[in-house]
TILOZA-885085 format. One record per residue: x, y, z of N, C-alpha, C, O, CB in turn; chain; residue in three letters; residue number from 0. Coordinates in steps of 0.02 Angstrom, whole numbers, plus 50000, padded with zeros to 5 digits. Atoms other than C-alpha are relative to their C-alpha. Glycine has a CB too. Layout:
N
{site {X Y Z} {X Y Z} {X Y Z} {X Y Z} {X Y Z} A ALA NUM};
...
END
This chain:
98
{site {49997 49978 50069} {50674 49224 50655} {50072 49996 49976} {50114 50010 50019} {49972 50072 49993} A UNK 0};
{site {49944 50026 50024} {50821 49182 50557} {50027 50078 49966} {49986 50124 49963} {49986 49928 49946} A UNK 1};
{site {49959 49926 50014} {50945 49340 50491} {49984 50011 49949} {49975 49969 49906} {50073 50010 50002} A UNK 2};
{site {50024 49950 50066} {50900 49459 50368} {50073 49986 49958} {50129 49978 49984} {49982 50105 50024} A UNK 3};
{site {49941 50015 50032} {51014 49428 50222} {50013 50073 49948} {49962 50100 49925} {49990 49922 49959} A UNK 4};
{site {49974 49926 50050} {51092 49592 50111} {49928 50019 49948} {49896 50072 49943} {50088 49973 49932} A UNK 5};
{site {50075 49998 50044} {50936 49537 49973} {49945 50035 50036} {49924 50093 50038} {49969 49921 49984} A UNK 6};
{site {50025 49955 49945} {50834 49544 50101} {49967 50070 50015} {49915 50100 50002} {50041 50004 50027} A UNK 7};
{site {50012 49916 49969} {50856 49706 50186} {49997 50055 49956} {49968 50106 49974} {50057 50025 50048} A UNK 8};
{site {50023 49951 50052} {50866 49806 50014} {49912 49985 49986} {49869 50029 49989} {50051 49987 49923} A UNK 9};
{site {50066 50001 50010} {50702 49736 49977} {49935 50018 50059} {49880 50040 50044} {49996 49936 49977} A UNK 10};
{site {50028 49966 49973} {50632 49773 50130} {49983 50086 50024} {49932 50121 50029} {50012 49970 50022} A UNK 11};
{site {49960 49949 50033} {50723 49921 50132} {49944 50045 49941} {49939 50106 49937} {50070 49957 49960} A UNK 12};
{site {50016 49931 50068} {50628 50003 49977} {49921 49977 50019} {49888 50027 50003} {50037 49985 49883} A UNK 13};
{site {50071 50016 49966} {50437 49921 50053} {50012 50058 50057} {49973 50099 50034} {49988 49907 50035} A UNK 14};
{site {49984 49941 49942} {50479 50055 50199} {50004 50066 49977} {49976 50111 50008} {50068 49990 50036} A UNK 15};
{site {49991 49971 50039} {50534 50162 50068} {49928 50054 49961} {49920 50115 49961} {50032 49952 49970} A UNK 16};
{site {50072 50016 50042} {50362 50161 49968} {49974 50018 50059} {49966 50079 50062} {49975 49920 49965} A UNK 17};
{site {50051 49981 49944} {50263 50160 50147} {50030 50093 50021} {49997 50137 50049} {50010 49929 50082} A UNK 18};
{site {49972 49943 49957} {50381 50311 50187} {49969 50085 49980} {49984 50142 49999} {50089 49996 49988} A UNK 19};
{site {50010 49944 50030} {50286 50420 50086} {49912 50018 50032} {49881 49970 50056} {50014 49986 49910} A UNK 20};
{site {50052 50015 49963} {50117 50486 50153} {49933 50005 49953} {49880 49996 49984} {50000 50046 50062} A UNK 21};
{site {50067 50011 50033} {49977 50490 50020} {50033 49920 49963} {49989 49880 49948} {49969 50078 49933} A UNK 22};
{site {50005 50083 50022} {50054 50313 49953} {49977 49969 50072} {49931 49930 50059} {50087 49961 49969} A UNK 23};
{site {50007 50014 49931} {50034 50268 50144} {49902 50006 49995} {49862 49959 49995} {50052 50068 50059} A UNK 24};
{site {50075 49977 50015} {49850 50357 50121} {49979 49957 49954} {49924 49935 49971} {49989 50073 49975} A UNK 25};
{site {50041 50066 50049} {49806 50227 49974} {49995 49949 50028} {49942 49919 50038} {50030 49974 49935} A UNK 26};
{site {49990 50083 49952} {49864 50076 50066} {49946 49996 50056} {49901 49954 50063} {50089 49991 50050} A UNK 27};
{site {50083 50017 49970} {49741 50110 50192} {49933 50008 49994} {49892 49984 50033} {49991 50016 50040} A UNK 28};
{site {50065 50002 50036} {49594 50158 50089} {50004 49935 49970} {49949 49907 49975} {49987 50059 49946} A UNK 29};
{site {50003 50079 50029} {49635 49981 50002} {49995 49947 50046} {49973 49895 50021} {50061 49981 49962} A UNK 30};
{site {50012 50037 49965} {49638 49888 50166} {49959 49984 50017} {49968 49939 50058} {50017 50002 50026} A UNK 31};
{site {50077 50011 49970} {49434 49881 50200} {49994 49963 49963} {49984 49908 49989} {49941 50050 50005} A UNK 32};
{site {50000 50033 50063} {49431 49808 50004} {50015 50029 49941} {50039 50085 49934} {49946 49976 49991} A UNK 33};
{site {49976 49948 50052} {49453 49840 49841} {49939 50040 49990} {49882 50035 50011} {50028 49968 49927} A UNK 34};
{site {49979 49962 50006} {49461 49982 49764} {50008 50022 49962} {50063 50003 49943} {50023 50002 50015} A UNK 35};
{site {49979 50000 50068} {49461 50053 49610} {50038 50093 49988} {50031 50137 50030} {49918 49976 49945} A UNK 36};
{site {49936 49936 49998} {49593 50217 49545} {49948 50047 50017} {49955 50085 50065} {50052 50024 49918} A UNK 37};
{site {50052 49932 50016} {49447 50331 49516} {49959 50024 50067} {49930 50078 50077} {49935 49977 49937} A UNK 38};
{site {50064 49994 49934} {49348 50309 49686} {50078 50024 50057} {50074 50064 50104} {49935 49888 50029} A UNK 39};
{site {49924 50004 49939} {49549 50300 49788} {50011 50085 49981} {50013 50126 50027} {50097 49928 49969} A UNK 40};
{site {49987 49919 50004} {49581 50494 49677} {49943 50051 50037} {49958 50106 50061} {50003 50021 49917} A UNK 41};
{site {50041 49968 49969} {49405 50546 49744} {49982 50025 50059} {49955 50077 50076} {49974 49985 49992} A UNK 42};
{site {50024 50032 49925} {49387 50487 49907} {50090 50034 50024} {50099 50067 50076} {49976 49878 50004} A UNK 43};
{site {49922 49973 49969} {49578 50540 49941} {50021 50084 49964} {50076 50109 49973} {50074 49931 49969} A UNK 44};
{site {50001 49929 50047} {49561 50717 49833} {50068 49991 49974} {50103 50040 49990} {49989 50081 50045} A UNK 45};
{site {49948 49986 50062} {49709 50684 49716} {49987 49986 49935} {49934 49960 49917} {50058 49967 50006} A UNK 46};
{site {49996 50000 50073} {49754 50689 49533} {49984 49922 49987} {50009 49884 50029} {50079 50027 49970} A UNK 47};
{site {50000 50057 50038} {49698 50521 49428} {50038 49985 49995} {50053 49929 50016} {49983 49992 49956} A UNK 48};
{site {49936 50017 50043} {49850 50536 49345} {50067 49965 50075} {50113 49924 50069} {50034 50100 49949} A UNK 49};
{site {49965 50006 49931} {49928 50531 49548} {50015 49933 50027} {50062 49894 50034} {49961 50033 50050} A UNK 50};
{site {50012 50076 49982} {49859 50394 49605} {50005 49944 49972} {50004 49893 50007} {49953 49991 50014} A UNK 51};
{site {49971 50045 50054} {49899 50289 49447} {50058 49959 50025} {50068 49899 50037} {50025 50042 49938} A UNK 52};
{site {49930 50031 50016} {50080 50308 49463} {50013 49960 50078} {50042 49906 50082} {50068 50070 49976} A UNK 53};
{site {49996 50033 49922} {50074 50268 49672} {49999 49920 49998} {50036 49877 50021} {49929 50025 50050} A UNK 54};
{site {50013 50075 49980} {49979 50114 49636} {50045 49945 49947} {50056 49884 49946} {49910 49985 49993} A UNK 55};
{site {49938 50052 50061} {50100 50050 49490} {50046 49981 50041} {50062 49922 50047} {50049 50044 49930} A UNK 56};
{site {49934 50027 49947} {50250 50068 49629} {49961 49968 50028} {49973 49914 50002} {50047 50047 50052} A UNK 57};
{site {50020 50043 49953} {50140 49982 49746} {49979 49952 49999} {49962 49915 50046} {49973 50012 50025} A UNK 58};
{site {50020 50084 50005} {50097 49843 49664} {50063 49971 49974} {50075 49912 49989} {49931 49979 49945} A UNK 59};
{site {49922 50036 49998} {50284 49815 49596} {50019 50001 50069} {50078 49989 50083} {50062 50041 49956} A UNK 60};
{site {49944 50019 49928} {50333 49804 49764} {49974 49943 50038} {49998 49913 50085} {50007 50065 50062} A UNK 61};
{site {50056 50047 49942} {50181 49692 49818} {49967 50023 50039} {49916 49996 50059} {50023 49958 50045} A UNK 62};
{site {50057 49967 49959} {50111 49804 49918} {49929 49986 49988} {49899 49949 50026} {50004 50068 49992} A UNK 63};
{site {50081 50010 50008} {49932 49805 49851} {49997 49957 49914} {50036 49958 49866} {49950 50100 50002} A UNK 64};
{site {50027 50042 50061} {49865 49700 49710} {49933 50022 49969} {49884 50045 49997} {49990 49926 50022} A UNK 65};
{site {50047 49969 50056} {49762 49741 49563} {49935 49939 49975} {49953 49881 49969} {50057 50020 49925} A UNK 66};
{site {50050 50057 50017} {49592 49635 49511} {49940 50032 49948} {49884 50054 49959} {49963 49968 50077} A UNK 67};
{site {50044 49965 50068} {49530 49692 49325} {49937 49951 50015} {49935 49893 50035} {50042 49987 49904} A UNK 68};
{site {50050 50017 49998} {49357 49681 49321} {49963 50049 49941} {49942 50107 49946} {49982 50001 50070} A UNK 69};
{site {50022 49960 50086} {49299 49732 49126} {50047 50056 50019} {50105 50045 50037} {49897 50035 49976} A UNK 70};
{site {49937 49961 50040} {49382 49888 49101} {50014 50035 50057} {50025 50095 50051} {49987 50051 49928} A UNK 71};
{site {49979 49957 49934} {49419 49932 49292} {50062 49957 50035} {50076 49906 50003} {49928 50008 50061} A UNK 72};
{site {49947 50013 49948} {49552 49882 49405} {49980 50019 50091} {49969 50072 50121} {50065 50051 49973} A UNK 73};
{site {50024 49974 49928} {49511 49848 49592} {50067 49996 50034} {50114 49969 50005} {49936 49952 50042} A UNK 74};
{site {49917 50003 49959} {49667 49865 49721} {49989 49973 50081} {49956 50015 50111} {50044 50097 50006} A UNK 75};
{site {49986 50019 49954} {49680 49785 49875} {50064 49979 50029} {50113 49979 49992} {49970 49970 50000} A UNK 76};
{site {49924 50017 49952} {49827 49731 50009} {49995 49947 49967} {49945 49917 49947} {50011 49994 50092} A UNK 77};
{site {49967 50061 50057} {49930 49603 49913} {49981 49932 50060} {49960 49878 50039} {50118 50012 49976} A UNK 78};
{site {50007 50051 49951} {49912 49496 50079} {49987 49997 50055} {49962 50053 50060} {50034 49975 50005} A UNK 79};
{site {50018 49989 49912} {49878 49482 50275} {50067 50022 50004} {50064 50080 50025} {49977 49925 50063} A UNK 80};
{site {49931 49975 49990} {50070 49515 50280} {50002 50074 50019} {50025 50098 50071} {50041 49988 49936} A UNK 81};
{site {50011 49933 50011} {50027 49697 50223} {49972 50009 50047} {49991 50037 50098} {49972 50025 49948} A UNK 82};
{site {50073 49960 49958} {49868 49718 50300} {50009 50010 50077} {49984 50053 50113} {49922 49948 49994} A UNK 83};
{site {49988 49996 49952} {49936 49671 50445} {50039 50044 50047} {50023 50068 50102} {50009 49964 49997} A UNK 84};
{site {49950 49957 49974} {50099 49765 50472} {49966 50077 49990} {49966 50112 50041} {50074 49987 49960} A UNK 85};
{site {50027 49953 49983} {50012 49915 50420} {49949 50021 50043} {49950 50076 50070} {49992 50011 49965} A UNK 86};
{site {50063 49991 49933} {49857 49906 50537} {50043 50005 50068} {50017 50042 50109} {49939 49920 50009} A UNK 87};
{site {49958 50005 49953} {50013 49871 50676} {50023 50050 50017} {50034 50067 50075} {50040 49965 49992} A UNK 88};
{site {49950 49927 50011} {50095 50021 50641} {49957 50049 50007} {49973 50096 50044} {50040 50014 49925} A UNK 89};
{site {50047 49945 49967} {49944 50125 50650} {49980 49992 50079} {49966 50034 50121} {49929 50001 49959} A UNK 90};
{site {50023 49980 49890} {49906 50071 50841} {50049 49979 50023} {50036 49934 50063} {49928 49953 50056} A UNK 91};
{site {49954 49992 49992} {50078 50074 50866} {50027 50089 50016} {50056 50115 50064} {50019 49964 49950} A UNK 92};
{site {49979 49890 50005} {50104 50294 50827} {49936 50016 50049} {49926 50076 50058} {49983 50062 49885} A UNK 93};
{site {50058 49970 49976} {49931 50290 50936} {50004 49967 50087} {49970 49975 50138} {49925 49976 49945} A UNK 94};
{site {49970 50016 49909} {50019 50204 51097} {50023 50067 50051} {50059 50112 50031} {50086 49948 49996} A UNK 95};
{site {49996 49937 49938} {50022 50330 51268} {50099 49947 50004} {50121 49890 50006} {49908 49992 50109} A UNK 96};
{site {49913 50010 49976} {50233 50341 51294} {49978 49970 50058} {50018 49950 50100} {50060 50075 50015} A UNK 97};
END
């Protein structure tokens, strides 16, 4: 793999950032089975509408998850295998015996 460059590592940097939080963390993997829409992610995860809005706005400016209007809904899924991946990694990663 070739060196992380200054760009780079801020941008990764604030993707780490975003994951670092734990109900945005909690959306990302309710969006990883499929989409997803705000109303079923506030239900199914017991937060505010208004909550889960602003989460998935950062999370789709960052790329994290991606949005797919469908008439007057919005579905959310992982922006890519990239995502889906490193996060699924990282969960049976914190679930490894030391």
């Amino acid at each position: 793999m070739e060196k992380l460059d200054d760009d780079d590592a801020v941008q990764l940097a604030e993707i780490f950032h975003l994951l670092g939080d734990a109900s945005r963390l909690r959306i990302v993997f309710a969006c990883l089975e499929g989409p997803i829409s705000a109303g079923v992610l506030a239900r199914e995860l017991g937060m505010s509408a208004s909550l889960v809005s602003h989460h998935l706005r950062l999370l789709k400016a960052a790329r994290i998850l991606a949005g797919d209007r469908r008439g007057r809904q919005i579905f959310y899924g992982a922006k890519d295998d990239h995502i889906r991946d490193m996060v699924r990694d990282m969960a049976v990663h914190i679930k490894e015996e030391i």
